[in-house]
Every structure is written in structure tokens, then in C-alpha cells.
C-alpha positions in Angstrom: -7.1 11.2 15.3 -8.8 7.7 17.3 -7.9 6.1 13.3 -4.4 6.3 13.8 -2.0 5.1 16.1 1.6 6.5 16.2 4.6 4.6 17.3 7.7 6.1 17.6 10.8 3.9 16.9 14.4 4.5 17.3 15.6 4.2 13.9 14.1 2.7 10.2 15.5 -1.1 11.3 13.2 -0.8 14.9 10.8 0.9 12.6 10.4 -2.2 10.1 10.6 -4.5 13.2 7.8 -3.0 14.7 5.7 -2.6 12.0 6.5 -6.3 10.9 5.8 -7.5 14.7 2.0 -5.5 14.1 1.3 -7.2 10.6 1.9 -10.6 12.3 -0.8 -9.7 15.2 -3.2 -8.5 12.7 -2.5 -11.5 10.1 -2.6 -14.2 13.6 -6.0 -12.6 14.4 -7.5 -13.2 11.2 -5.9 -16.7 10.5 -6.7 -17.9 14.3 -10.8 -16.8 12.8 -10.4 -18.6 9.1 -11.6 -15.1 8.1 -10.5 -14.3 4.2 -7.7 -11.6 3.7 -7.1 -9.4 0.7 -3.3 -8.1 1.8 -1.7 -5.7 -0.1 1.6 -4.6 0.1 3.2 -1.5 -1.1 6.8 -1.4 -2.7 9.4 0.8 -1.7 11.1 0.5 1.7 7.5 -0.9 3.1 8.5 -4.0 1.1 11.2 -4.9 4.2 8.3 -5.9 6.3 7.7 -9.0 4.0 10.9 -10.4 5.3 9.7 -11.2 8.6 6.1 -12.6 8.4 5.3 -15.3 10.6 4.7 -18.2 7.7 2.1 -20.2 11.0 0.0 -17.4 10.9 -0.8 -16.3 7.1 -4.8 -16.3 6.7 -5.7 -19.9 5.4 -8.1 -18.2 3.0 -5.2 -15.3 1.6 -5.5 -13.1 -1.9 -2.2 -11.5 -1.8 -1.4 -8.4 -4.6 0.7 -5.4 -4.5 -0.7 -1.8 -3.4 0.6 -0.5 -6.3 2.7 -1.3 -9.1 5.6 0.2 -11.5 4.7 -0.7 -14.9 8.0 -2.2 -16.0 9.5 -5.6 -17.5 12.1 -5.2 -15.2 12.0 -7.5 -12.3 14.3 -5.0 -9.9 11.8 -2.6 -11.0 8.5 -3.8 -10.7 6.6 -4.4 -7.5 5.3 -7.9 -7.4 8.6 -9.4 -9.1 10.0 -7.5 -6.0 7.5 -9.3 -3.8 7.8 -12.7 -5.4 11.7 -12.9 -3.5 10.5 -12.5 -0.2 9.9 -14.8 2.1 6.4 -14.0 2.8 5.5 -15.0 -1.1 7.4 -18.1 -1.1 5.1 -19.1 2.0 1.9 -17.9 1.0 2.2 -19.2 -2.3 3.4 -22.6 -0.4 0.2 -22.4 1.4 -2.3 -22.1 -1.5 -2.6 -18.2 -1.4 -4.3 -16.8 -4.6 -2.7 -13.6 -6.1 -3.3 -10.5 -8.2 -0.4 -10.4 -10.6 0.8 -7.2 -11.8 3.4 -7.9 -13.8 3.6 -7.0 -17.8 3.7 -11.0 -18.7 2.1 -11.2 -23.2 3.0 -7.3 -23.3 -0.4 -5.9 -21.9 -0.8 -2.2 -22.2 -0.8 0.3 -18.9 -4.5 0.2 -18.7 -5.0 -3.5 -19.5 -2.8 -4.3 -16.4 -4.4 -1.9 -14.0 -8.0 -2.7 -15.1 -7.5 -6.4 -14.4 -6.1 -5.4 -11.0 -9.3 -3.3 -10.6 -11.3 -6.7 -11.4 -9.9 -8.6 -9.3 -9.6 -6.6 -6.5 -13.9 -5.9 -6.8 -14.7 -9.6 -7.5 -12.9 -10.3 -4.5 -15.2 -8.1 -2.5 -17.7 -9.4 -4.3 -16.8 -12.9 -3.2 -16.0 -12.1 0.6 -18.2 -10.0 2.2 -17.0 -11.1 5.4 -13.1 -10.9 4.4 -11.1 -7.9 5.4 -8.8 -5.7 3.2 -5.2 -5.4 5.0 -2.6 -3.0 3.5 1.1 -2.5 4.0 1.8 1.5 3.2 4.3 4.0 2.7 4.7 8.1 2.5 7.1 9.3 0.3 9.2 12.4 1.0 6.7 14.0 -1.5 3.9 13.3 0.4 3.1 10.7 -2.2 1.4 7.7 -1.0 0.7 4.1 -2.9 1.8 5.4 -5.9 -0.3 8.9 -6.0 1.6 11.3 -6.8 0.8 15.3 -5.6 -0.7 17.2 -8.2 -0.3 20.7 -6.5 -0.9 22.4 -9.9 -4.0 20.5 -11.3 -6.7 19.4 -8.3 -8.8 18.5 -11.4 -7.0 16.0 -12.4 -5.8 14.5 -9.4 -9.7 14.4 -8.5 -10.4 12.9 -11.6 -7.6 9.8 -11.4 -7.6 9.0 -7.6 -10.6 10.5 -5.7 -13.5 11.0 -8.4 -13.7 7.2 -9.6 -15.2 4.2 -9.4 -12.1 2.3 -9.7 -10.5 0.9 -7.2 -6.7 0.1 -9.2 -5.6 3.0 -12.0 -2.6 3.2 -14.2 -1.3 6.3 -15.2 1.8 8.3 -16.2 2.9 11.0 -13.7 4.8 13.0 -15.8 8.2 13.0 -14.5 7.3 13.7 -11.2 8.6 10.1 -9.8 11.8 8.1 -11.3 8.9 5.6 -12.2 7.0 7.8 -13.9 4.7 5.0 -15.0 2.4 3.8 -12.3 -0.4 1.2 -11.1 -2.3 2.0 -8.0 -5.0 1.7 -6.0 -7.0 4.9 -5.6 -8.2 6.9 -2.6 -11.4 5.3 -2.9 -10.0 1.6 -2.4 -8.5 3.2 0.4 -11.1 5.0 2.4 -14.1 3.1 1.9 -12.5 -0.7 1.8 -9.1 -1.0 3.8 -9.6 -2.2 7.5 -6.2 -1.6 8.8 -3.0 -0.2 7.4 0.7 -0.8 8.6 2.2 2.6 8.0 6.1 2.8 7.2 7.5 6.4 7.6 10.9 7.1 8.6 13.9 9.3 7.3 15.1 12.9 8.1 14.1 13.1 4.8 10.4 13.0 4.6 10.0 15.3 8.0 8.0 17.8 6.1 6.1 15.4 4.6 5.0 14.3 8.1 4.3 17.7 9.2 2.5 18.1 5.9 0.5 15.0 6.2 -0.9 16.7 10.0 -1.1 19.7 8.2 -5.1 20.4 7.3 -4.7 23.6 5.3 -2.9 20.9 3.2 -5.2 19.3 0.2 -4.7 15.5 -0.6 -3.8 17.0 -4.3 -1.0 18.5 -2.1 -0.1 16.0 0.2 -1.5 12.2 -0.8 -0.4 10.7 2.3 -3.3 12.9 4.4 -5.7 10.5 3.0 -4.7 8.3 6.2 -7.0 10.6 8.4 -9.8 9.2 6.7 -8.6 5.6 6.4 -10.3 3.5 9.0 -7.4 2.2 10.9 -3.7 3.2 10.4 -1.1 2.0 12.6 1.7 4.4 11.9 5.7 3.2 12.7 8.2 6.1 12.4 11.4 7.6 13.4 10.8 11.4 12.6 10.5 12.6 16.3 14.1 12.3 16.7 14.6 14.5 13.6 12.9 17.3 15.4 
């Protein structure tokens, strides 16, 4: 697919080097035009890429959120207390960035978090017509993807969560199906119809069938989440799997 370009890496540590190298370019770009950024960035091993971001060229007109969140008061837990220790926070915050927090803070509910995120997310839109939407991602060896989890066993209600919505952020209970079973994300429709470019993590002998799986097209997104990256506009995809095969 033209939307997505695959780079092969020797190992996960040239894997988040790569990918962190790419997110600088794409962040230089945009600063070097004063165009305004919505970054996102998704937890999990992605998260490594926030530890080498260029602090000269953050946008000087940055919203900066996670991609999707584990409901928990636990700061080794949750997502953006995650992100808060990196370096890339300390300097965007230095710099004046504005942020979508997603942390439980006066004990707000599941939906109460996810629905501000969902505001927010929309109002910036709203506000930035020009800006663009820039994501850090992940596949897990699941095939989940920002915190979607596959819902082989009920299409319906995958659809309705992730794919049949107007919202953009959704919080949700997966049942088991994850160690973090409770979850905010962003749905498929944030995804297809408002990210500009993704930086893709994907490495691990353990997730090569959910990279075949992801290439896969008798495979549903209720299946396999992470195919939603064929209809993404631009995905820039940083992996070690070809050795594993």
C-alpha cells in the first residue's frame, strides 16, 4: 500500500532509533512552518520514542495527549503519568505546549475521562483547521492497536465502540482480554479520517502473526485492529519481524 512505508530494522533498539529519527523530521517540518500539532502518543513500548525528541524542533503551536490511556491511579500504570517522565514532556511543557490530560485526578468516572478527551481532541480541530494530527502507534501481539482490543466473537460490538461513532476518544472495559482491562482510546474514526501521519512501532518474534495478520485481508479489523493502518493516510512503519521469518 502507497499509505505505508516499511522499514526494516535490525533489532527493537535500531527500531526505536529509527522511528524516533522519523518523528523528529516530521515534528522539524511542521515547527520550521509554525503549523499547529495535535501529537499523540501511544503507551506501551512506542512510549521509548519520547526519549529521543529533538527539544529545537517541537511545533511552537503543540497540543500534546496520549493515544490512549489505562484508566488507573497508578502512575506506573497509566499512560500520560508515563509520558509526564520523559524528556519530550519536560520540554514541551517548558516550551508552552498545551495538553489533554488523562489522568483520574477528583476521581472522574471511565466515561467522564474519555469524554473530556473526546472534547478536547474535537475543539482542537475545531480551532486548527490548518493544524495536523501526528500519532506515535503500536501493534500488539493481538493485533490490538491504541488500545482496541479484537473482538473476534462480537463484530457488533466492536463496530459499535470503535468504528460506528461519532466519537473520536472512548472508554471501555475489555473484559479480560488485556492485563489493563480498563481502557481510553481513540477510535478508528479519529484514526482514519483525522491522523496525517503515524510512526508505527512493531517489533518482537512475538507479534509475527500479528504482522502477517495485519497484511492479511480475509482478516476483519474486529479480528485484527492493527489493519486499520491500510486505511490510515500515512503510516511509516519501523519493525524487526523480517528477521523472524
Amino acid at each position: 500500500m502507497s499509505n505505508i512505508n516499511i522499514v526494516n530494522c535490525a533489532d527493537a533498539g535500531d527500531a526505536v532509533l529509527k522511528a524516533s529519527e522519523k518523528l523528529n523530521s516530521i515534528l522539524k517540518n511542521l515547527h520550521d512552518q509554525d503549523v499547529p500539532v495535535l501529537l499523540c502518543m501511544s503507551g506501551g513500548s512506542a512510549l521509548k520514542i519520547a526519549d529521543q525528541i529533538d527539544k529545537n524542533y517541537i511545533p511552537k503551536k503543540l497540543t500534546f495527549t496520549v493515544l490512549d490511556d489505562r484508566y488507573s491511579k497508578d502512575e506506573k500504570v497509566n499512560n500520560f503519568s508515563l509520558l509526564m517522565n520523559t524528556p519530550l514532556y519536560k520540554d514541551a511543557l517548558s516550551l508552552g505546549a498545551n495538553f489533554i490530560d488523562t489522568r483520574i485526578k477528583n476521581d472522574e468516572s471511565i466515561s467522564e475521562i474519555s469524554a473530556m478527551a473526546d472534547m478536547g481532541i474535537k475543539e482542537w480541530i475545531e480551532g486548527n483547521p490548518d493544524g495536523k494530527i501526528i500519532i506515535t502507534q503500536g501493534i500488539g501481539p493481538d493485533g490490538h492497536t491504541s488500545g482496541m482490543m479484537p473482538y473476534p466473537e462480537d463484530q457488533e460490538k466492536f463496530d459499535k465502540l470503535f468504528v460506528d461513532t461519532d466519537k473520536f476518544s472512548v472508554g471501555y472495559d475489555n473484559e479480560g482480554k488485556n492485563e489493563y482491562h480498563l481502557r481510553i482510546t481513540s477510535t478508528m474514526k479519529f484514526l482514519i479520517d483525522h491522523v496525517d501521519e503515524s510512526v508505527l512501532l512493531m517489533t518482537g518474534k512475538e507479534k509475527s502473526q500479528a504482522f502477517h495478520n495485519t497484511w492479511d485481508s480475509s482478516k476483519t479489523l474486529a479480528q485484527t485492529p492493527g489493519r486499520v493502518i491500510h486505511q490510515m493516510k500515512k503510516v511509516n512503519l519501523f519493525t524487526d519481524i523480517a528477521k523472524f521469518n
